[in-house]
C-alpha atoms as a printed R data frame, in Angstrom:
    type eleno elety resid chain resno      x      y       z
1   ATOM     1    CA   UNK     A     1  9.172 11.385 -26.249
2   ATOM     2    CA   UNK     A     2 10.380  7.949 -27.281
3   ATOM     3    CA   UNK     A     3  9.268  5.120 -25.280
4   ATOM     4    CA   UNK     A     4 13.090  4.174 -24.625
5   ATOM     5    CA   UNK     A     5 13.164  7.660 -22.663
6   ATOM     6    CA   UNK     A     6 10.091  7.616 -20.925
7   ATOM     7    CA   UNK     A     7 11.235  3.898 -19.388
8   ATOM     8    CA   UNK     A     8 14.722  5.631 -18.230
9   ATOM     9    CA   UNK     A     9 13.108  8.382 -16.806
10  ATOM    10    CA   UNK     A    10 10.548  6.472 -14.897
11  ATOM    11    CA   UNK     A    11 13.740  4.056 -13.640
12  ATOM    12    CA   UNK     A    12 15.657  7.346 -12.909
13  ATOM    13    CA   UNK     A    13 13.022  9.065 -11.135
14  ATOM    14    CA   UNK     A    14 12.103  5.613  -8.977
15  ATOM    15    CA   UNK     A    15 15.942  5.823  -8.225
16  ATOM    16    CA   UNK     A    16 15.890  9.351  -6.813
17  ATOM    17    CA   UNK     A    17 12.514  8.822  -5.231
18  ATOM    18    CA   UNK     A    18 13.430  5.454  -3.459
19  ATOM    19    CA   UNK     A    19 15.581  7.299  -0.806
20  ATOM    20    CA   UNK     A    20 13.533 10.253  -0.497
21  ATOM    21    CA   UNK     A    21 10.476  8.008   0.639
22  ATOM    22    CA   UNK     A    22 12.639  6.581   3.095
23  ATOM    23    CA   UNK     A    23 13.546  9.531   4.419
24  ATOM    24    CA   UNK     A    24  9.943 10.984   4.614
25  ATOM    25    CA   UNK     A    25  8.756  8.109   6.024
26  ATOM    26    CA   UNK     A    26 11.270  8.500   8.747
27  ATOM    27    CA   UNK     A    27 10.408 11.789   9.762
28  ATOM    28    CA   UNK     A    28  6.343 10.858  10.095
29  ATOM    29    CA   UNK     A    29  7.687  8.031  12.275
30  ATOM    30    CA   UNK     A    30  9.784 10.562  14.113
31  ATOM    31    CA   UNK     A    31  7.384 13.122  14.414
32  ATOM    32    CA   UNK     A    32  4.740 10.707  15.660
33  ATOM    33    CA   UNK     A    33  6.492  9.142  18.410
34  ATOM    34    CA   UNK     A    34  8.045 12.496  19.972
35  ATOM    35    CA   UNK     A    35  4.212 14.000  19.569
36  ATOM    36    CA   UNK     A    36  5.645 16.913  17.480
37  ATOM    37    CA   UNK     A    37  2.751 19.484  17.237
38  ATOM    38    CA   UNK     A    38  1.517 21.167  13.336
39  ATOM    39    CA   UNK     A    39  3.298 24.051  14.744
40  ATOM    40    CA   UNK     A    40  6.674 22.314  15.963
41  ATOM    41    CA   UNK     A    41  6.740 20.814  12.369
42  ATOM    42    CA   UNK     A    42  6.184 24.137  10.547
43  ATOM    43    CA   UNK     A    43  8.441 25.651  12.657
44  ATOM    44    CA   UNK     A    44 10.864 23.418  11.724
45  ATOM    45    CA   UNK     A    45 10.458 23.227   8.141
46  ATOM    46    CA   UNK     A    46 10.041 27.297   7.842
47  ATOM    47    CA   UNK     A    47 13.421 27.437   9.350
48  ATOM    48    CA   UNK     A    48 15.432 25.353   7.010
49  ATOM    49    CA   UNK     A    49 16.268 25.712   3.236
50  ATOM    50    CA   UNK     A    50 17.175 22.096   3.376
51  ATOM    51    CA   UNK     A    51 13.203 21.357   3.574
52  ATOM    52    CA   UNK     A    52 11.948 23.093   0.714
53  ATOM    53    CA   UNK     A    53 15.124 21.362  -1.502
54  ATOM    54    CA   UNK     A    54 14.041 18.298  -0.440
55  ATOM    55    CA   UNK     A    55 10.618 18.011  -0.668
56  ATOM    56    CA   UNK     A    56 10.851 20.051  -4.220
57  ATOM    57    CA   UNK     A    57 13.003 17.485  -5.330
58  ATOM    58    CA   UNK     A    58 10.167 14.380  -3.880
59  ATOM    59    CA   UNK     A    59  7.497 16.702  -5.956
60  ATOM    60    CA   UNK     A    60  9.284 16.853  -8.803
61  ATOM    61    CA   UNK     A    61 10.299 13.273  -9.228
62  ATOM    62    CA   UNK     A    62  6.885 11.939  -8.404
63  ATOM    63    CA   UNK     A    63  5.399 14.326 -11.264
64  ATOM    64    CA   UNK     A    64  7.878 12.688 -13.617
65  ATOM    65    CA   UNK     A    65  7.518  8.836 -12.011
66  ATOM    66    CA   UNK     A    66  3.628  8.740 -11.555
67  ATOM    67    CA   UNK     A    67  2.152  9.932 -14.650
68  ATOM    68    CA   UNK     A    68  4.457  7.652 -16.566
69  ATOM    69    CA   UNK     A    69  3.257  4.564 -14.740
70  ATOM    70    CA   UNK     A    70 -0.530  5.608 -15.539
71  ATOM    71    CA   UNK     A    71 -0.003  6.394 -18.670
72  ATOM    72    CA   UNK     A    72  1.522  2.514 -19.237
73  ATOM    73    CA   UNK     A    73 -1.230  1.033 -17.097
74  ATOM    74    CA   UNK     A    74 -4.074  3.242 -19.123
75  ATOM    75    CA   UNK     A    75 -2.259  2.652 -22.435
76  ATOM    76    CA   UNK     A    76 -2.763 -1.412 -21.604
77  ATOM    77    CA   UNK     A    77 -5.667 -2.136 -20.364
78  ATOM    78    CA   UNK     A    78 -8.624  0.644 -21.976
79  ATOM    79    CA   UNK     A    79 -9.215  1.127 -24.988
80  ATOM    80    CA   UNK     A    80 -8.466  5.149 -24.791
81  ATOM    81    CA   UNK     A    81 -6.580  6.676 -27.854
82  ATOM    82    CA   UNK     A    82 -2.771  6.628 -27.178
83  ATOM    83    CA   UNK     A    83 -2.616 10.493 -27.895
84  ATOM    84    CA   UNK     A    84 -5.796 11.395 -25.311
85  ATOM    85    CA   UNK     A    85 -3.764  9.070 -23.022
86  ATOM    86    CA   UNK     A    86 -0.101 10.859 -23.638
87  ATOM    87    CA   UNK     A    87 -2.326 14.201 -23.180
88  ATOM    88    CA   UNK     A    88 -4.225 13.126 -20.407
89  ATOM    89    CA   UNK     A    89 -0.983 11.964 -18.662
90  ATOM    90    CA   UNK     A    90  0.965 15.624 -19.782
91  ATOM    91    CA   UNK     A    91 -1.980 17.480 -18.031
92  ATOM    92    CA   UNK     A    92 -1.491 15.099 -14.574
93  ATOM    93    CA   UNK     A    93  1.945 15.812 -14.658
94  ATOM    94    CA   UNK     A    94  1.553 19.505 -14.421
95  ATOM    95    CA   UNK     A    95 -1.186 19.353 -12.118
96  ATOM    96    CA   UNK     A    96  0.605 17.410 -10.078
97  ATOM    97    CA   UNK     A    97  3.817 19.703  -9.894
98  ATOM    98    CA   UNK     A    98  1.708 22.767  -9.407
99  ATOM    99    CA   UNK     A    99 -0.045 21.402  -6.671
100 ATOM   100    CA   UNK     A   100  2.668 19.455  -5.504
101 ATOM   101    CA   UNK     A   101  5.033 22.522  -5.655
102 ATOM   102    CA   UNK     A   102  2.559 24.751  -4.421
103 ATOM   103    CA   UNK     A   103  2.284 22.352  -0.925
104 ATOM   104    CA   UNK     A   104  6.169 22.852  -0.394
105 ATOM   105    CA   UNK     A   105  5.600 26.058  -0.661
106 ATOM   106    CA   UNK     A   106  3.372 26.369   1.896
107 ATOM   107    CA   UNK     A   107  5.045 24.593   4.566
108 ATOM   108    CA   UNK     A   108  8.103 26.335   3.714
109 ATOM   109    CA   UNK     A   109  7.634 29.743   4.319
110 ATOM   110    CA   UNK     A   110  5.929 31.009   1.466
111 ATOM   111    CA   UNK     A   111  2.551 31.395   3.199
112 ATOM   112    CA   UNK     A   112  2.078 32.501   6.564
């Protein structure tokens, strides 16, 4: 992938990912002060398809957004290969979604 693409899809996936930390941020906040239980919170994500949409979408972007920012960062300042870098970063990437995708999963429904 081009550089040019990889710096629109890092400013795309910052764009997308801006509001969604907001929002996630706001619902630690909210669960916090009300003293919502583990259970209150699974309850309510396990009952909503809105949940697993959202935080899908939050894994998703962050598997795009982070491993693009590394790779720059890693690419500047050590003196790794560019390949074993674009590599290293492709493997992050896809741990990250799997793991990331696996979580939502989780807390969704899809393990009881």
């Amino acid at each position: 992938m081009t550089e040019a693409r990889l710096f629109a899809l890092q400013r795309l996936s910052a764009m997308v990912l801006g509001p969604l930390v907001l929002v996630h941020l706001g619902v630690i906040l909210y669960a916090t002060r009300t003293g919502l239980t583990a259970d209150a919170l699974l309850e309510r994500t396990t009952s909503s398809v809105l949940w697993p949409v959202f935080y899908g979408l939050f894994v998703v972007m962050a598997a795009i957004h982070a491993p693009i920012g590394l790779r720059n960062v890693l690419r500047e300042w050590t003196p790794l290969p560019d390949r074993l870098v674009d590599w290293a970063m492709a493997a992050f990437a896809l741990i990250l979604l799997v793991m990331g995708l696996r979580a939502v999963w989780a807390v969704t429904g899809g393990v009881s």
